[in-house]
N, C-alpha and C positions, 0 to 999 in steps of 0.2 A: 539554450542556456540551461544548467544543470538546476537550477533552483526553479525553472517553469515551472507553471502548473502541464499535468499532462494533456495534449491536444485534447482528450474527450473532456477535460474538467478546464479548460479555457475559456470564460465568459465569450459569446459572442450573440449576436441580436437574434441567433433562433437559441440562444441557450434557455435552457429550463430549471426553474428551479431543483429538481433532480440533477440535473447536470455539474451544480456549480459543487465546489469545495466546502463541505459541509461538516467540519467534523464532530464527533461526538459532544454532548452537553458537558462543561464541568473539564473540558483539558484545557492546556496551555497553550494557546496558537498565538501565531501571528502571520497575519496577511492570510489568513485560514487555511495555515498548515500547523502539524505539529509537528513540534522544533525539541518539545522533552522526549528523552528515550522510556523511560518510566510511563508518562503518557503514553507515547506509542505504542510501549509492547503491552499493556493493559486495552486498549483501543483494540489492536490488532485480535486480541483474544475472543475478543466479544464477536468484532468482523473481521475477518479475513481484508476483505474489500477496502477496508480505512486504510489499508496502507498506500492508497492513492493519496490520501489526505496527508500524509507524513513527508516531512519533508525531505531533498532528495537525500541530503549523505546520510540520513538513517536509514534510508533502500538498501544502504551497503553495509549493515547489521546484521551480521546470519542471525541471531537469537531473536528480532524484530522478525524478517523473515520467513523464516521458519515458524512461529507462532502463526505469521499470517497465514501462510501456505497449509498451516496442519488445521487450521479453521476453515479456510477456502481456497478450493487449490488454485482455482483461476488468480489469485490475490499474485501468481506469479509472472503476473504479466506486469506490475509494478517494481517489480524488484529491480536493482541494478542489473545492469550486462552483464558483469563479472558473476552474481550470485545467480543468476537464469541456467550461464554454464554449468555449476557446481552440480554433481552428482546427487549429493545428498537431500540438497533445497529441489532439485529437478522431482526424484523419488520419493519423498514428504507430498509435492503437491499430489502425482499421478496416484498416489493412493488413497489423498482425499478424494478426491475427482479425476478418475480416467480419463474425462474428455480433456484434462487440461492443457492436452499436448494438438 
């Protein structure tokens, strides 16, 4: 379903608190994702990473995105399918971080 959490952030009996949906202090969540774009791309700035916590059709945000990827490239393993493709969001992450391919 497009609004799951993703497999590694899926509560289950060996989850850890590190594991679960945790997003930053002070945003607007629900069901501990965030659902504002303003939120997100503020979140995202700080961590790359939060964009796991964002909910999914903000994944499909180039400017969300792209913040995330240019803070942390791996942050592009969250992104939509469509924006993973894109040239530019691909080339943003690999020059935060080489290994993110």
């Amino acid at each position: 379903h497009p609004l799951s959490p993703a497999p590694s952030l899926r509560k289950s009996k060996e989850a850890t608190p590190e594991a679960s949906p945790v997003p930053p202090p002070g945003f607007s969540t629900e069901g501990g994702w965030i659902w504002s774009r303003a939120d997100a791309v503020a979140a995202v700035r700080d961590d790359g990473l939060v964009l796991s916590d964002v909910a999914s059709p903000l994944r499909s945000d180039r400017v969300i995105v792209l913040e995330a990827v240019r803070e942390n490239g791996l942050a592009l393993e969250y992104a939509s399918i469509q924006l993973r493709g894109e040239k530019d969001v691909v080339l943003a992450a690999v020059r935060q971080n080489g290994l993110t391919l």
